[in-house]
C-alpha positions as CSV (number, residue, x, y, z in Angstrom):
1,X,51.2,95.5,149.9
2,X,53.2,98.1,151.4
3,X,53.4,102.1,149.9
4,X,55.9,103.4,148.9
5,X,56.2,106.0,151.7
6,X,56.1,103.2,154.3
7,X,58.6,101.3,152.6
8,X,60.7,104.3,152.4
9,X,60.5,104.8,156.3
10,X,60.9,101.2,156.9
11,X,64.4,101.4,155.0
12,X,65.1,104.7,156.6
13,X,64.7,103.3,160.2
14,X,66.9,100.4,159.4
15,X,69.5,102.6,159.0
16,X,69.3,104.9,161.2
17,X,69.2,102.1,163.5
18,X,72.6,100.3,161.9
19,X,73.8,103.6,162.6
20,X,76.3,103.5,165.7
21,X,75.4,106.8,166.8
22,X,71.6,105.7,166.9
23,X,72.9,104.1,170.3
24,X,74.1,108.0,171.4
25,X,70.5,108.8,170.5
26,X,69.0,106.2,172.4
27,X,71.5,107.2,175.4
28,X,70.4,110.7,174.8
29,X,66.5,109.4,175.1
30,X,67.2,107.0,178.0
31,X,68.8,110.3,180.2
32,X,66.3,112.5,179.4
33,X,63.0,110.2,180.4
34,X,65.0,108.9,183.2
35,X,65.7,112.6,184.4
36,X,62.2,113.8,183.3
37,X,60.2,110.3,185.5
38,X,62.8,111.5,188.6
39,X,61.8,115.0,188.4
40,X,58.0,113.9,188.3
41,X,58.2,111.4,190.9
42,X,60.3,113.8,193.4
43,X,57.8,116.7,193.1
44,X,54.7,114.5,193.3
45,X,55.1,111.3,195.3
46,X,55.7,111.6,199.0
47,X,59.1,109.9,200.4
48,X,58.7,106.5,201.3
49,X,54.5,106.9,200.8
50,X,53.7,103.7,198.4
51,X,50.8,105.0,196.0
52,X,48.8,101.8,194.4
53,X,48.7,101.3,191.2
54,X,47.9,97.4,190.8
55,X,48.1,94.8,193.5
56,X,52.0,94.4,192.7
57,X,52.6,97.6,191.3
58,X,53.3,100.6,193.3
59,X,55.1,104.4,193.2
60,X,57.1,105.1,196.1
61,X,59.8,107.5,195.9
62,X,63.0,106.3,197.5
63,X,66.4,107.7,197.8
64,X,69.5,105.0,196.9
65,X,72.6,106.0,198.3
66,X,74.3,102.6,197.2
67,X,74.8,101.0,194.0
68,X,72.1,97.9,192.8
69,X,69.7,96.5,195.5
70,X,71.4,99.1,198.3
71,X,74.9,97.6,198.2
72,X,77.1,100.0,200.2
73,X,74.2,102.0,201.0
74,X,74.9,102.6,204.7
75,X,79.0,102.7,204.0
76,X,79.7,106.8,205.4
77,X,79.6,108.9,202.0
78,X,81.9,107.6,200.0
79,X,80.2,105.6,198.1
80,X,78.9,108.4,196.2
81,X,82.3,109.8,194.4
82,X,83.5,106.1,194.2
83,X,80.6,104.4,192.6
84,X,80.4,108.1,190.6
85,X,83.8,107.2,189.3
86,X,82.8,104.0,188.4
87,X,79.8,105.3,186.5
88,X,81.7,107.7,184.9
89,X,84.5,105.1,183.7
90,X,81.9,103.2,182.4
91,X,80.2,105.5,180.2
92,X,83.2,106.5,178.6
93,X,84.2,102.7,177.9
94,X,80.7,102.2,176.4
95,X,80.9,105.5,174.8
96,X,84.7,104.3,173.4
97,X,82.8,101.3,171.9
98,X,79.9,102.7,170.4
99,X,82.2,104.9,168.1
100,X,83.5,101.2,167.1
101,X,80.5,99.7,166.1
102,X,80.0,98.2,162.4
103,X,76.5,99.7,161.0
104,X,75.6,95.5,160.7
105,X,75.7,95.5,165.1
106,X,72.3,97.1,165.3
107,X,71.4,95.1,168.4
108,X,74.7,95.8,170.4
109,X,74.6,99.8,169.4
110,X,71.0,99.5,170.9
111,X,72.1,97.7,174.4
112,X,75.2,100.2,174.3
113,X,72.9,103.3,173.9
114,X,70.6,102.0,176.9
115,X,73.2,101.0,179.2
116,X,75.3,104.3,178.5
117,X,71.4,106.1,178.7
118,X,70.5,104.5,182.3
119,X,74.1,104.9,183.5
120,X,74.3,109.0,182.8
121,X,70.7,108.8,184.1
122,X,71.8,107.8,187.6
123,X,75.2,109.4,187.5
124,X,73.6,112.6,187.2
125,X,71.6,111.9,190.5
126,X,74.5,110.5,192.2
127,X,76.7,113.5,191.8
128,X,74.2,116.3,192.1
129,X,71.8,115.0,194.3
130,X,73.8,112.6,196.7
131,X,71.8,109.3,196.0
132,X,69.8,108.1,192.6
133,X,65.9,109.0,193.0
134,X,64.1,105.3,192.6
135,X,60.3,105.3,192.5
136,X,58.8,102.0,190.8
137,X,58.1,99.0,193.4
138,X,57.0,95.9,192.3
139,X,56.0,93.6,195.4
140,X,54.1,90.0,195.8
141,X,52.4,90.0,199.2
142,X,55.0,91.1,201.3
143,X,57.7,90.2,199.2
144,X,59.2,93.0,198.1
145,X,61.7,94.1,195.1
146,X,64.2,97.2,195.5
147,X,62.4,100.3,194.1
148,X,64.2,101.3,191.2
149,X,63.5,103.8,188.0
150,X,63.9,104.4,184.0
151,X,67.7,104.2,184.0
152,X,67.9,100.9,186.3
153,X,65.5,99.4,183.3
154,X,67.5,101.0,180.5
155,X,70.6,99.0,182.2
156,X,68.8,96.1,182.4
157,X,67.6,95.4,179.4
158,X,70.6,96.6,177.7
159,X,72.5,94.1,179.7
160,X,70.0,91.7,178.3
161,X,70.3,92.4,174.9
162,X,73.5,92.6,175.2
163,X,74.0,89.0,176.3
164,X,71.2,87.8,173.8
165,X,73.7,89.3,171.4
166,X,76.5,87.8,172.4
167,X,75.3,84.2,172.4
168,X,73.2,84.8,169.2
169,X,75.8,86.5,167.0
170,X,77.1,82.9,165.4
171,X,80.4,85.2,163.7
172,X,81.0,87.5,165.9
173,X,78.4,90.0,164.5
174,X,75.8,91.6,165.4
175,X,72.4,91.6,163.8
């Protein structure tokens, strides 16, 4: 049987996270490991240098001046300020929406905190740097995925959950 002292931080936890600014928190979290992991990888890995980790597992810092899997990579520059804007309109619609969020909608505030955490993540790189620092590389033989980092996972799975919440939530609610 549970303490009271965990019990306390159990229900404390619970509503932190039914609180909708838990998801600018999370955001908050997402940027800085994502900006933290870039930093690491840019200053210790060796540009285009794949260093093992498993047999399908590599870091390999790569620079991405396109949006997901390259797309527009090799379009002439201005790709940068136009997927920048995107990025930007984004994270101010997501932003927008988790102000809007009941305290019940934990699992949506959640996928809205990572998806507005991995897209300031690789905003930030896209308008200071030119192109978003990627560094993780998964790979099966010589099948290859695109390298990609923290905030490209933070958008995924948010996505995910945010679907999975979607289809789940039977009245339109959030768990």
């Amino acid at each position: 049987m549970p303490d009271n002292n965990s019990a306390s931080a159990v229900s404390m936890a619970s509503r932190a996270l039914g609180n909708p600014w838990a998801g600018f928190i999370l955001a908050l979290l997402v940027t800085v490991l994502d900006q933290y992991t870039k930093m690491w990888a840019s200053n210790e890995l060796v540009y285009r240098v794949p260093v093992e980790i498993t047999s399908w597992f590599d870091l390999m810092l790569a620079h991405n001046t396109g949006a997901a899997f390259s797309f527009l990579a090799s379009a002439g520059g201005w790709q940068r300020w136009f997927l920048a804007a995107v990025a930007m309109l984004v994270s101010v619609f997501v932003a927008v929406w988790l102000t809007r969020l009941e305290p019940q909608q934990r699992i949506l505030g959640v996928s809205l905190g990572l998806i507005l955490g991995g897209g300031l993540g690789n905003l930030i790189d896209r308008v200071t740097l030119g192109y978003v620092v990627d560094f993780i590389s998964w790979h099966y033989q010589n099948w290859y995925w695109p390298a990609f980092n923290i905030a490209d996972s933070a958008i995924f799975c948010g996505a995910i959950l945010l679907l999975w919440d979607s289809f789940s939530s039977e009245s339109g609610e959030s768990a």
